[in-house]
Structure formats: C-alpha cells, structure tokens
MARNU-699305 format. One record per atom (N, C-alpha, C, O, CB): residue number from 1; atom name; x, y, z. Coordinates in pm, 1 decimal. Atoms other than C-alpha are relative to their C-alpha. Glycine has a CB too. Example, Ala and Ser with C-alpha at 12.3 -4.5 7.8 and 13.67 -1.06 7.14 Angstrom:
2
r i: 1 | at: N | east: 89.0 | north: -119.0 | up: 0.0
r i: 1 | at: CA | east: 1230.0 | north: -450.0 | up: 780.0
r i: 1 | at: C | east: 90.0 | north: 120.0 | up: 0.0
r i: 1 | at: O | east: 193.6 | north: 118.1 | up: 66.5
r i: 1 | at: CB | east: -99.2 | north: 2.7 | up: 124.6
r i: 2 | at: N | east: -82.0 | north: -119.0 | up: -6.0
r i: 2 | at: CA | east: 1367.0 | north: -106.0 | up: 714.0
r i: 2 | at: C | east: -77.0 | north: 109.0 | up: 73.0
r i: 2 | at: O | east: -26.1 | north: 219.8 | up: 89.9
r i: 2 | at: CB | east: 41.4 | north: 46.2 | up: -141.5
! end
This chain:
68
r i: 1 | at: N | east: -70.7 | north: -39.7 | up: 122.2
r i: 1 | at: CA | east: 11181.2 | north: 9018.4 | up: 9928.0
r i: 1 | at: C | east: 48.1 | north: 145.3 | up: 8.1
r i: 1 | at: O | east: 3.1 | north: 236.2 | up: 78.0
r i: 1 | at: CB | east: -91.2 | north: -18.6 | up: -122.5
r i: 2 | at: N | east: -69.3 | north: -182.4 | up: 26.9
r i: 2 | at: CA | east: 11367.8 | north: 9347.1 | up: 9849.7
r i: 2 | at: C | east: -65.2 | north: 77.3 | up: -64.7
r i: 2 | at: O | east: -157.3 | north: 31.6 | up: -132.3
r i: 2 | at: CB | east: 131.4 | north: 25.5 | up: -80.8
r i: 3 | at: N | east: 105.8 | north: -88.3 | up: 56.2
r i: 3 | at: CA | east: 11224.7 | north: 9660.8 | up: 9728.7
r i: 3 | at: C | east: 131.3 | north: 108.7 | up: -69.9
r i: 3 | at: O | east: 186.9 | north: 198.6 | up: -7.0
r i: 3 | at: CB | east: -130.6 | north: 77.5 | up: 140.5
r i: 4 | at: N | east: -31.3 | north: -99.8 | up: 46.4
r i: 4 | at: CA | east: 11411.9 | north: 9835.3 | up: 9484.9
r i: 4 | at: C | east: 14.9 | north: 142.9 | up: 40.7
r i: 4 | at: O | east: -85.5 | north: 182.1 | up: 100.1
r i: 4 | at: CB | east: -52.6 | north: -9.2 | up: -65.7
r i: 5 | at: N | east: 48.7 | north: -132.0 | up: -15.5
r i: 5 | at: CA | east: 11487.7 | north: 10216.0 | up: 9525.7
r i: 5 | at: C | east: -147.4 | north: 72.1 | up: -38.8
r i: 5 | at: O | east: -239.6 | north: 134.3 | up: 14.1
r i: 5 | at: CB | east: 88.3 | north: 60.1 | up: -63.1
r i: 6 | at: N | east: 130.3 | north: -96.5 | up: 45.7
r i: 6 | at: CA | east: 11273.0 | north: 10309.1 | up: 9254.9
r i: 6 | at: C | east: -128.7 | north: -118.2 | up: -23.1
r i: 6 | at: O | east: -191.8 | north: -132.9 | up: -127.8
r i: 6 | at: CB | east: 40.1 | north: 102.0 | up: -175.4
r i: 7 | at: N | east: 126.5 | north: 85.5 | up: -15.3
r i: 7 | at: CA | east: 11003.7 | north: 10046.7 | up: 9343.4
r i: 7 | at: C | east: -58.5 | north: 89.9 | up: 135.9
r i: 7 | at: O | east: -171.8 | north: 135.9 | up: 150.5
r i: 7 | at: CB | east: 35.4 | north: -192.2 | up: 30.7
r i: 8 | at: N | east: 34.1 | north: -97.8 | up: -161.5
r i: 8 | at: CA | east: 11039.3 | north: 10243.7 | up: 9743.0
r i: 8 | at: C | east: -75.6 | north: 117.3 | up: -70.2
r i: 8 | at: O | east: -191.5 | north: 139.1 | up: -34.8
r i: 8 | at: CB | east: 171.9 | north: 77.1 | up: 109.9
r i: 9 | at: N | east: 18.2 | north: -166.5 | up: 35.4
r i: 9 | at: CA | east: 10988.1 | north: 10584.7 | up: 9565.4
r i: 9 | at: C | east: -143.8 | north: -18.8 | up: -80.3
r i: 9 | at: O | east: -220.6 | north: 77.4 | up: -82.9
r i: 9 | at: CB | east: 149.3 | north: 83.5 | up: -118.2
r i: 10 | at: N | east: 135.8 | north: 1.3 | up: 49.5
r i: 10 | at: CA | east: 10671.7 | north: 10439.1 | up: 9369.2
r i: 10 | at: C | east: -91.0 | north: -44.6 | up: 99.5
r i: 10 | at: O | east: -209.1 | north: -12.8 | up: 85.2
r i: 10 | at: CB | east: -14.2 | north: -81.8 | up: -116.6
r i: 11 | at: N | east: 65.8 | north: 28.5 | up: -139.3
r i: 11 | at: CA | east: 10552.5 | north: 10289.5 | up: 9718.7
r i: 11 | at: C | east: -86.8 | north: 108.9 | up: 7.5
r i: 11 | at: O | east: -206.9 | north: 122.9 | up: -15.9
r i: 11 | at: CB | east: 99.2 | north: -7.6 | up: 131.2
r i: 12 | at: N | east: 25.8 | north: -57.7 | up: -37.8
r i: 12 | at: CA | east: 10592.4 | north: 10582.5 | up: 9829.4
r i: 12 | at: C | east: -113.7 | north: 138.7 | up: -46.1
r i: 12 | at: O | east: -196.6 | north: 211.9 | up: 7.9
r i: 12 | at: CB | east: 92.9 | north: -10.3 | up: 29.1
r i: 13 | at: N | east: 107.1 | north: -111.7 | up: 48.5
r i: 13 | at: CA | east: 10427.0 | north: 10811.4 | up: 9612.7
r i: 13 | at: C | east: -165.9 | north: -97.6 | up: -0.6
r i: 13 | at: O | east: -272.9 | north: -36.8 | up: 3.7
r i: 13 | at: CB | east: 56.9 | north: 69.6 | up: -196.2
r i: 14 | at: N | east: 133.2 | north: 36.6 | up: 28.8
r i: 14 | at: CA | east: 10133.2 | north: 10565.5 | up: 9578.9
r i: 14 | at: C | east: -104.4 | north: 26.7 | up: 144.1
r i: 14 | at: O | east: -222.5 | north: 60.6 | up: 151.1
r i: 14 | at: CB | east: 7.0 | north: -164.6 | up: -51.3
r i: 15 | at: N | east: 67.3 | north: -1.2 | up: -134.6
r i: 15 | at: CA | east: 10068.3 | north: 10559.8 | up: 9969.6
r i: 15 | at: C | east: -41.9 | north: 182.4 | up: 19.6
r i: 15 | at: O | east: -155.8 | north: 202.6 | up: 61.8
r i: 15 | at: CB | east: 127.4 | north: -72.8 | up: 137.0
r i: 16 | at: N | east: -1.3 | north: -91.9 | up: -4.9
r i: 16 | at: CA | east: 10112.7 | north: 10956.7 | up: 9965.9
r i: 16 | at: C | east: -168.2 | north: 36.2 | up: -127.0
r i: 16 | at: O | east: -240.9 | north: 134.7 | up: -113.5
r i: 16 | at: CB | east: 160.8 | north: 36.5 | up: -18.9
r i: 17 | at: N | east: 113.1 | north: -66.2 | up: 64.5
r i: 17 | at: CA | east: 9818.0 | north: 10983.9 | up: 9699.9
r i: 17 | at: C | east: -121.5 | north: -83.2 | up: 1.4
r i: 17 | at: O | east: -230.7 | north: -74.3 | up: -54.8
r i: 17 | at: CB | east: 32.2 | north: 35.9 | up: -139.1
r i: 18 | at: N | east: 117.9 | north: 52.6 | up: -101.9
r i: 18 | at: CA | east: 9644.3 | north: 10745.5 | up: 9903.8
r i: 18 | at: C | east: -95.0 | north: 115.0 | up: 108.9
r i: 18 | at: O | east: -213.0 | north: 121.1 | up: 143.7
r i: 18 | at: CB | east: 86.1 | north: -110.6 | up: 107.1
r i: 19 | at: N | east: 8.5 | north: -35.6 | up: -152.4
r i: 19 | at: CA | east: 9667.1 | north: 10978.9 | up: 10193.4
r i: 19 | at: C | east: -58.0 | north: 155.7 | up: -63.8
r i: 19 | at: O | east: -54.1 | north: 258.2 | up: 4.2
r i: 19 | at: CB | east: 177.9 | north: -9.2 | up: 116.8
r i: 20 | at: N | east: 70.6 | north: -157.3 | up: 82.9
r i: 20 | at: CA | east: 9507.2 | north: 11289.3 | up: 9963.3
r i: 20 | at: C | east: -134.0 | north: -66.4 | up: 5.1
r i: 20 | at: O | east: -219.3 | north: 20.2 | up: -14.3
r i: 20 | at: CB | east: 59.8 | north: 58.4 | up: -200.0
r i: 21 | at: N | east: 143.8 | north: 34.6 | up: 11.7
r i: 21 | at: CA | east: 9173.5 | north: 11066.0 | up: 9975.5
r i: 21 | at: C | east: -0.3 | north: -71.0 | up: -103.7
r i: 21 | at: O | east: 88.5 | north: -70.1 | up: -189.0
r i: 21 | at: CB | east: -97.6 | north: 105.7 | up: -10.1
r i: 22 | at: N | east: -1.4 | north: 83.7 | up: 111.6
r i: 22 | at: CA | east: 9033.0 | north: 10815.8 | up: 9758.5
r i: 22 | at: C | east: 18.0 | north: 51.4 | up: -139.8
r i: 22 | at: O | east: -6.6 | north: 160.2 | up: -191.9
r i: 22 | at: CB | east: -110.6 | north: -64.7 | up: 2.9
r i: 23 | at: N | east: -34.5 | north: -5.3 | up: 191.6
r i: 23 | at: CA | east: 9137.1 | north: 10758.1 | up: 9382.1
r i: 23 | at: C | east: -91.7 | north: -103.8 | up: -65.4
r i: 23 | at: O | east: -182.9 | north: -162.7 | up: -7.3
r i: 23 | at: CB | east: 187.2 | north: -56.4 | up: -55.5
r i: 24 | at: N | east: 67.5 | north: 63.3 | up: 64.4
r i: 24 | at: CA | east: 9009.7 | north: 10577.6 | up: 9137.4
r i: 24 | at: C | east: 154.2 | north: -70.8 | up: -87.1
r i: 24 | at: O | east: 240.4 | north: -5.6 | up: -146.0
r i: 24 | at: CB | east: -127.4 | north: 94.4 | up: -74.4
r i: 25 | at: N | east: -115.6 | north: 85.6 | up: 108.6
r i: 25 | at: CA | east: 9274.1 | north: 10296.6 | up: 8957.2
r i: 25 | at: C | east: 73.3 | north: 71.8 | up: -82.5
r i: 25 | at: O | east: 195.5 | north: 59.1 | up: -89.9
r i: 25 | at: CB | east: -60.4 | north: -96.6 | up: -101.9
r i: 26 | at: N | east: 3.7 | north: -80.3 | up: 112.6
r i: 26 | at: CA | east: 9263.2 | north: 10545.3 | up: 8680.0
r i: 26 | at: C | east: 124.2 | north: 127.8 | up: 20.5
r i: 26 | at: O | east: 229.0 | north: 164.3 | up: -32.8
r i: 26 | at: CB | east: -162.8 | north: 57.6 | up: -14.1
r i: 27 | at: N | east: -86.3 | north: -94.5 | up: -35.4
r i: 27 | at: CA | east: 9395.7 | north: 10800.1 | up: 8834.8
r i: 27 | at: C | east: 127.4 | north: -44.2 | up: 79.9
r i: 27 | at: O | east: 216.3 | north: 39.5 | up: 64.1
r i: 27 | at: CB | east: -73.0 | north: 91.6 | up: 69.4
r i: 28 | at: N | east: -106.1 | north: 76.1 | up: -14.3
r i: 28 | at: CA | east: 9655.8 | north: 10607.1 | up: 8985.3
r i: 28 | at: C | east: 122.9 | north: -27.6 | up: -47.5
r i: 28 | at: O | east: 240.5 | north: 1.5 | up: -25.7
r i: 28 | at: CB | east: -29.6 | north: -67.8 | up: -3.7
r i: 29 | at: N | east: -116.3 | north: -17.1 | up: 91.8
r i: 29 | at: CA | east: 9782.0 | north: 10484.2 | up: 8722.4
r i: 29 | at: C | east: 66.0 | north: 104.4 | up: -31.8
r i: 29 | at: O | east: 180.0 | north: 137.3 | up: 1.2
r i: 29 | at: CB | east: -22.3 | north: -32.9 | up: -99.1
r i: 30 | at: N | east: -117.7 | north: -152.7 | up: 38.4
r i: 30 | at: CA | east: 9862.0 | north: 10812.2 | up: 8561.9
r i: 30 | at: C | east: 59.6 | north: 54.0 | up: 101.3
r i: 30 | at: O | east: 137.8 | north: 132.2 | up: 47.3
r i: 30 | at: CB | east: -67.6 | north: 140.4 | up: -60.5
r i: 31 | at: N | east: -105.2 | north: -62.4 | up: -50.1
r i: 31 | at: CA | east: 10046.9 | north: 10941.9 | up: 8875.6
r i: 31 | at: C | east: 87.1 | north: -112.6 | up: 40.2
r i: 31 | at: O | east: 176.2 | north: -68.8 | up: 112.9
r i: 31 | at: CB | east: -34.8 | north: 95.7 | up: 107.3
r i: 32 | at: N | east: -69.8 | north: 56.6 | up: -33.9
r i: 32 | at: CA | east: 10211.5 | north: 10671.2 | up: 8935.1
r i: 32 | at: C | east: 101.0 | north: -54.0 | up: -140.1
r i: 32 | at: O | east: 216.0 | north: -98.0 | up: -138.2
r i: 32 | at: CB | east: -71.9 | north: -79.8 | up: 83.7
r i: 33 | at: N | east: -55.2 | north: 12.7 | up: 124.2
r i: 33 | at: CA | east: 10290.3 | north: 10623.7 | up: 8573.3
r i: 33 | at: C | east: 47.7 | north: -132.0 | up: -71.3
r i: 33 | at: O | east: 134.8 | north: -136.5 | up: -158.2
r i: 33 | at: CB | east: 95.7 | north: 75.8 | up: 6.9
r i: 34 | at: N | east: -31.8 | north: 149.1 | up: -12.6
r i: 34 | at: CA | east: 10273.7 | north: 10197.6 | up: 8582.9
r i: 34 | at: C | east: -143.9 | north: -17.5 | up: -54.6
r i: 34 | at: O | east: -242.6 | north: 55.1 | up: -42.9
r i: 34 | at: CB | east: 47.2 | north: -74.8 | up: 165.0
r i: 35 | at: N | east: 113.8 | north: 84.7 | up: 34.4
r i: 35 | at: CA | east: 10040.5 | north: 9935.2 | up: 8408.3
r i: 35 | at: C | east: -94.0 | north: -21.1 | up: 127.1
r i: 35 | at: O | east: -103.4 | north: 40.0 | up: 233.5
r i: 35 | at: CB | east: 53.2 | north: -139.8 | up: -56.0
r i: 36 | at: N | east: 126.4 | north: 102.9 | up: -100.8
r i: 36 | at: CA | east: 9777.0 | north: 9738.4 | up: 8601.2
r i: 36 | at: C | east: 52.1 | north: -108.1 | up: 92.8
r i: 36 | at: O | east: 21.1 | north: -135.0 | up: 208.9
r i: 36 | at: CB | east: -107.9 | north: -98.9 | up: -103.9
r i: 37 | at: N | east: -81.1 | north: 116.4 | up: -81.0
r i: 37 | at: CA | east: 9995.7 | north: 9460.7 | up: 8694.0
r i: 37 | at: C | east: 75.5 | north: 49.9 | up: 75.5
r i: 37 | at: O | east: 68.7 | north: 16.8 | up: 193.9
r i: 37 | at: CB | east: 79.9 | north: -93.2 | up: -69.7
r i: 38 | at: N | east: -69.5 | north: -61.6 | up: -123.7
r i: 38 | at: CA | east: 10231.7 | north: 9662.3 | up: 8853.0
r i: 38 | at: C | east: -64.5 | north: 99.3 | up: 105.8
r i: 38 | at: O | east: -5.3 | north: 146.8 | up: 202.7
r i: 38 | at: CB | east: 108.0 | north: 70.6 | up: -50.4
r i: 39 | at: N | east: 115.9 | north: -110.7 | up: -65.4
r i: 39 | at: CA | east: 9978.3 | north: 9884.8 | up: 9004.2
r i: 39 | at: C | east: -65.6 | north: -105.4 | up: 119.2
r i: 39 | at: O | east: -75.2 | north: -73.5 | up: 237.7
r i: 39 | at: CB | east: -147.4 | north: 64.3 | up: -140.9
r i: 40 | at: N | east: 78.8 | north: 119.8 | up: -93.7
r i: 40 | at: CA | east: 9790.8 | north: 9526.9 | up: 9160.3
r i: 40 | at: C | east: 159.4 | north: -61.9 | up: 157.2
r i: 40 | at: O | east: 153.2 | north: -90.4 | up: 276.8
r i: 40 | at: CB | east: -55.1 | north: -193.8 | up: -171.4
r i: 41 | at: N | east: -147.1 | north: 91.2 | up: -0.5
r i: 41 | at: CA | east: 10178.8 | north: 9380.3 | up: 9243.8
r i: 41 | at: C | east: 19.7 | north: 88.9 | up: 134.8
r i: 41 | at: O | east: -11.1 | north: 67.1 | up: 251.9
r i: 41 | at: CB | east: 144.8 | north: 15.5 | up: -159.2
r i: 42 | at: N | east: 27.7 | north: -160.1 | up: -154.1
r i: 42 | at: CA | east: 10244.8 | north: 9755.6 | up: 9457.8
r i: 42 | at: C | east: -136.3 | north: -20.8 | up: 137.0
r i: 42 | at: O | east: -118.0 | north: -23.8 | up: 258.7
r i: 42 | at: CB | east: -88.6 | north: 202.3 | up: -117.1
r i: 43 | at: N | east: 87.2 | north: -10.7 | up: -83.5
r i: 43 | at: CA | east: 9907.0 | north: 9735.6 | up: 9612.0
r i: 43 | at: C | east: 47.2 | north: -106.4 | up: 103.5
r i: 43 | at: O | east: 70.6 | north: -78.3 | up: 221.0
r i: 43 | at: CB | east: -133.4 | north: -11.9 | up: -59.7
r i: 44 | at: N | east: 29.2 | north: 96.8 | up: -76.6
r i: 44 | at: CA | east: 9937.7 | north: 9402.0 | up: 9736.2
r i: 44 | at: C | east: 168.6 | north: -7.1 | up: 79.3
r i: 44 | at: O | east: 188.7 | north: -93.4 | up: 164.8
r i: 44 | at: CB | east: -66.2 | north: -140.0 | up: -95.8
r i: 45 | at: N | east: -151.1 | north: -2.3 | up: -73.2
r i: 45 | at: CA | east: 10344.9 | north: 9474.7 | up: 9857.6
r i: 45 | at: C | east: -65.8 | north: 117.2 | up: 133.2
r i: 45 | at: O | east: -17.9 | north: 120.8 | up: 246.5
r i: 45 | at: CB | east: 169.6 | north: 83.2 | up: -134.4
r i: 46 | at: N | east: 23.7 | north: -118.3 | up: -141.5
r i: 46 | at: CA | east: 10170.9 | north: 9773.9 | up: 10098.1
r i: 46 | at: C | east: -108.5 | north: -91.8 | up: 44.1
r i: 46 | at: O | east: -90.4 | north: -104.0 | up: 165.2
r i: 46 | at: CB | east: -61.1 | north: 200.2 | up: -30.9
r i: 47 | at: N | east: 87.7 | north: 52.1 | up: -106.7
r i: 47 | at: CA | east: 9843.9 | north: 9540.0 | up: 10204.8
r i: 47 | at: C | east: 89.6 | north: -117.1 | up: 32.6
r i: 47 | at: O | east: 31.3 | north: -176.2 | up: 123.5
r i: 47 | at: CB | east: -161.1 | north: -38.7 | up: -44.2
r i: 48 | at: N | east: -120.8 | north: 92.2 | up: -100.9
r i: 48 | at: CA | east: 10172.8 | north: 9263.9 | up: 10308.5
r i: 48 | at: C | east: 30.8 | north: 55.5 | up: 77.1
r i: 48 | at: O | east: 19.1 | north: -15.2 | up: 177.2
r i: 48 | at: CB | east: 126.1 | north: -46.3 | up: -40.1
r i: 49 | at: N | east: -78.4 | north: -97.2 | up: -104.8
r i: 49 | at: CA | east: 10334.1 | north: 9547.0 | up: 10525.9
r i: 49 | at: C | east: -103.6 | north: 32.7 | up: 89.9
r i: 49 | at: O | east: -66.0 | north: 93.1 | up: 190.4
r i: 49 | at: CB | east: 69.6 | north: 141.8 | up: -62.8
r i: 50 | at: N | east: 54.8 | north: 1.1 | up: -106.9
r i: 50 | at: CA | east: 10019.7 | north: 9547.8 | up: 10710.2
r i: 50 | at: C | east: -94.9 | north: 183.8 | up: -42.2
r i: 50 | at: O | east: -188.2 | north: 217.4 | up: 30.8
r i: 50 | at: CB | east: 134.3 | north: -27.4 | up: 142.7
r i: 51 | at: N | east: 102.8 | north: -73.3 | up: 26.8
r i: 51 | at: CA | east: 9857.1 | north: 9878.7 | up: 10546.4
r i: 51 | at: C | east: -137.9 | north: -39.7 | up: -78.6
r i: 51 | at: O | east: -153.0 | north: -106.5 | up: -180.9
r i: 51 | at: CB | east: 55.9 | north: 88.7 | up: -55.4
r i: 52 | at: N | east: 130.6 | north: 50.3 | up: 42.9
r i: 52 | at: CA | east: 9510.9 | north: 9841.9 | up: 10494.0
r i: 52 | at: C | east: -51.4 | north: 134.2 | up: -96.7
r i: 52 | at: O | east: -64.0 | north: 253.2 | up: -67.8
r i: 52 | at: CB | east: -108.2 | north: -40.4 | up: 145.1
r i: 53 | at: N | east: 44.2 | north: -73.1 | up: 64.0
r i: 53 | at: CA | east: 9389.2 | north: 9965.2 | up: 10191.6
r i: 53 | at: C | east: -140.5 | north: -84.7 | up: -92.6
r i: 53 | at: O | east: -137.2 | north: -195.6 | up: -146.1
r i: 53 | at: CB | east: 121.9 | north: 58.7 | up: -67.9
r i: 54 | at: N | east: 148.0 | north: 34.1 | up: 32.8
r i: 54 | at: CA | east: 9012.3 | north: 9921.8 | up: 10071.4
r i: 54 | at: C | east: -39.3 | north: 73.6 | up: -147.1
r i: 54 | at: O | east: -30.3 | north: 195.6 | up: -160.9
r i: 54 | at: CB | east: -106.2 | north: 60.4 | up: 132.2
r i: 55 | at: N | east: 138.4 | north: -16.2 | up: 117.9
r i: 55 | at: CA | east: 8801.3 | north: 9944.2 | up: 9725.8
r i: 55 | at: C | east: -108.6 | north: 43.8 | up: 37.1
r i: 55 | at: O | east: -173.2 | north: -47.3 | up: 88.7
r i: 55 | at: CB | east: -53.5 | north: -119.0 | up: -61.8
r i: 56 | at: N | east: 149.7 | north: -66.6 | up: -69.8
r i: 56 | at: CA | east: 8492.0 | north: 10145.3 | up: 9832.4
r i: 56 | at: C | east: -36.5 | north: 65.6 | up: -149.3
r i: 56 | at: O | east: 25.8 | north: 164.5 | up: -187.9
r i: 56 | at: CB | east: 19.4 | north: 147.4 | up: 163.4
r i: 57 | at: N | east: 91.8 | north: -113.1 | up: 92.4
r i: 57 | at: CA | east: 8254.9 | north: 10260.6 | up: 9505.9
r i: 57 | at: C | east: 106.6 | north: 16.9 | up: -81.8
r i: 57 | at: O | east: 138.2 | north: 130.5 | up: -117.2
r i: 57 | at: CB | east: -65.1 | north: 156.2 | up: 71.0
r i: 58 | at: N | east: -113.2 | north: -40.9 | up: 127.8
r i: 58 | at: CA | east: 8540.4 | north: 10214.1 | up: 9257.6
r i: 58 | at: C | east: 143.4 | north: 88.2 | up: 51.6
r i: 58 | at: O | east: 236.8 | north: 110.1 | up: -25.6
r i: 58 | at: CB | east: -91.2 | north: 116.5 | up: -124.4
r i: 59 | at: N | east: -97.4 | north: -93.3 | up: -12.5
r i: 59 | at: CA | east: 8779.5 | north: 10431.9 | up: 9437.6
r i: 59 | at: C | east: 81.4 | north: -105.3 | up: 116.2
r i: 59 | at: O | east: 16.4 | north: -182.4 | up: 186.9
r i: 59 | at: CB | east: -59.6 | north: 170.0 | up: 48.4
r i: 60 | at: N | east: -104.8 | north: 54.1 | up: -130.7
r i: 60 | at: CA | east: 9088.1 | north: 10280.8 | up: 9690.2
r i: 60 | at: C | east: 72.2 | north: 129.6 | up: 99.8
r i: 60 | at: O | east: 154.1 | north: 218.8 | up: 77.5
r i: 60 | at: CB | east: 150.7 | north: -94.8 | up: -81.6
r i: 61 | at: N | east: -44.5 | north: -58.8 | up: -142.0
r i: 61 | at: CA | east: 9149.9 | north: 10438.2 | up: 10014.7
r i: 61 | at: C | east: 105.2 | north: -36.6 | up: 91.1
r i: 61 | at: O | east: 129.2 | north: -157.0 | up: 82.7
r i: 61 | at: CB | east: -93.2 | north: -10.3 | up: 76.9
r i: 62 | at: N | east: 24.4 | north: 61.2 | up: -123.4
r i: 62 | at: CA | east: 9295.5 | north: 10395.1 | up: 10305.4
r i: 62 | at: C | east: -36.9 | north: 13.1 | up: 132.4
r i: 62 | at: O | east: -37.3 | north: 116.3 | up: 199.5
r i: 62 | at: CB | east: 62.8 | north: -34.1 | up: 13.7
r i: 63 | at: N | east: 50.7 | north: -3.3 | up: -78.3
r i: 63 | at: CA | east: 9162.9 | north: 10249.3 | up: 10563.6
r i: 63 | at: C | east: 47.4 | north: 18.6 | up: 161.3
r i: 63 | at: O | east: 170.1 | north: 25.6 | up: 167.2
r i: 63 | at: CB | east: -48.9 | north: -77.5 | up: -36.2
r i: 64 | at: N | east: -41.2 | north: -7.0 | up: -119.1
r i: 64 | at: CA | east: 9202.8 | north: 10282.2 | up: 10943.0
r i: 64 | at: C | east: -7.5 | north: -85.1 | up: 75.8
r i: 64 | at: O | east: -123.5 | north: -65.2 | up: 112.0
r i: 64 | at: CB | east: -34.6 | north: 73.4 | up: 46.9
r i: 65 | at: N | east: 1.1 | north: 125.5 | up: -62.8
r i: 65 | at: CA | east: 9235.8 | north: 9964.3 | up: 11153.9
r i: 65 | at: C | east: -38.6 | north: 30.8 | up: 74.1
r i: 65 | at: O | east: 12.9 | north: 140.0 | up: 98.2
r i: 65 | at: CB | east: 85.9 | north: -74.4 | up: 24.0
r i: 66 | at: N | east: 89.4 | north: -3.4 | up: -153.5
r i: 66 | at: CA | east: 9005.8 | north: 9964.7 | up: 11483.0
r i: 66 | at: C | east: 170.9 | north: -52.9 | up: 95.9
r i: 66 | at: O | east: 250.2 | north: -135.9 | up: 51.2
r i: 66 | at: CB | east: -192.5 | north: -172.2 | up: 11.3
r i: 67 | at: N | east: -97.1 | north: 33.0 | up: -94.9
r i: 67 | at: CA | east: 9287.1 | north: 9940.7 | up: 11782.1
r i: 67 | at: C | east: -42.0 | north: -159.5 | up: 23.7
r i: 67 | at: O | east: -139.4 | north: -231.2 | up: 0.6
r i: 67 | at: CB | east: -5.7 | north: 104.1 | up: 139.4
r i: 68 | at: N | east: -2.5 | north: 183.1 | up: -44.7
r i: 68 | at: CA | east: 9371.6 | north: 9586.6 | up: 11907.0
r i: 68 | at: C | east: 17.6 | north: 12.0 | up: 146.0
r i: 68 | at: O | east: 24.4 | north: -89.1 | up: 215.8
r i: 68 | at: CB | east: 150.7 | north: -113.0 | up: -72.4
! end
C-alpha cells in the first residue's frame, strides 16, 4: 500500500524518537500527536518493513536483529 507524505513524515518522526531510546505509548502519542489506533496502525506499517520494534517494561524500543 502507499504511504502518504504526511503518514512518511509521522513514520518518520516516530522511528527517530524510537532511536532517542525507549518511550512509553504515552509519550508517543504526544509527539507524534495521533490516537492509539493510528499509533498501533504506524507501528505495525514499520514492524511490515522489517524494523523490529519491541515492548520491554511498558516502554517500545528498538530492537537490533542478530545477523543472518
């Protein structure tokens, strides 16, 4: 499926405040400035593309894939 500009640009900021260390949903939301559903909808469009991102202790990360 296609990805909007400003769906890319919320990607992108979500992966970018991935990459500051874990968050918590919470905080998420507010920088990303989206409900829950679109917040789940995002997540699961970056763990399709093959980034792995993990729930650890309430907070989402991401993770680092072991080489293949």
């Amino acid at each position: 499926p296609s990805v909007t500009a400003e769906r890319f640009r919320r990607l992108h900021l979500l992966l970018r405040q991935l990459a500051g260390g874990p968050r918590t949903r919470e905080q998420l939301l507010r920088a990303l400035s989206i409900d829950v559903r679109g917040f789940y909808r995002d997540l699961e469009t970056l763990r399709s593309a093959g980034i792995a991102v993990a729930l650890e202790g309430g907070r989402y990360a991401l993770q680092s894939r072991p080489a293949e």
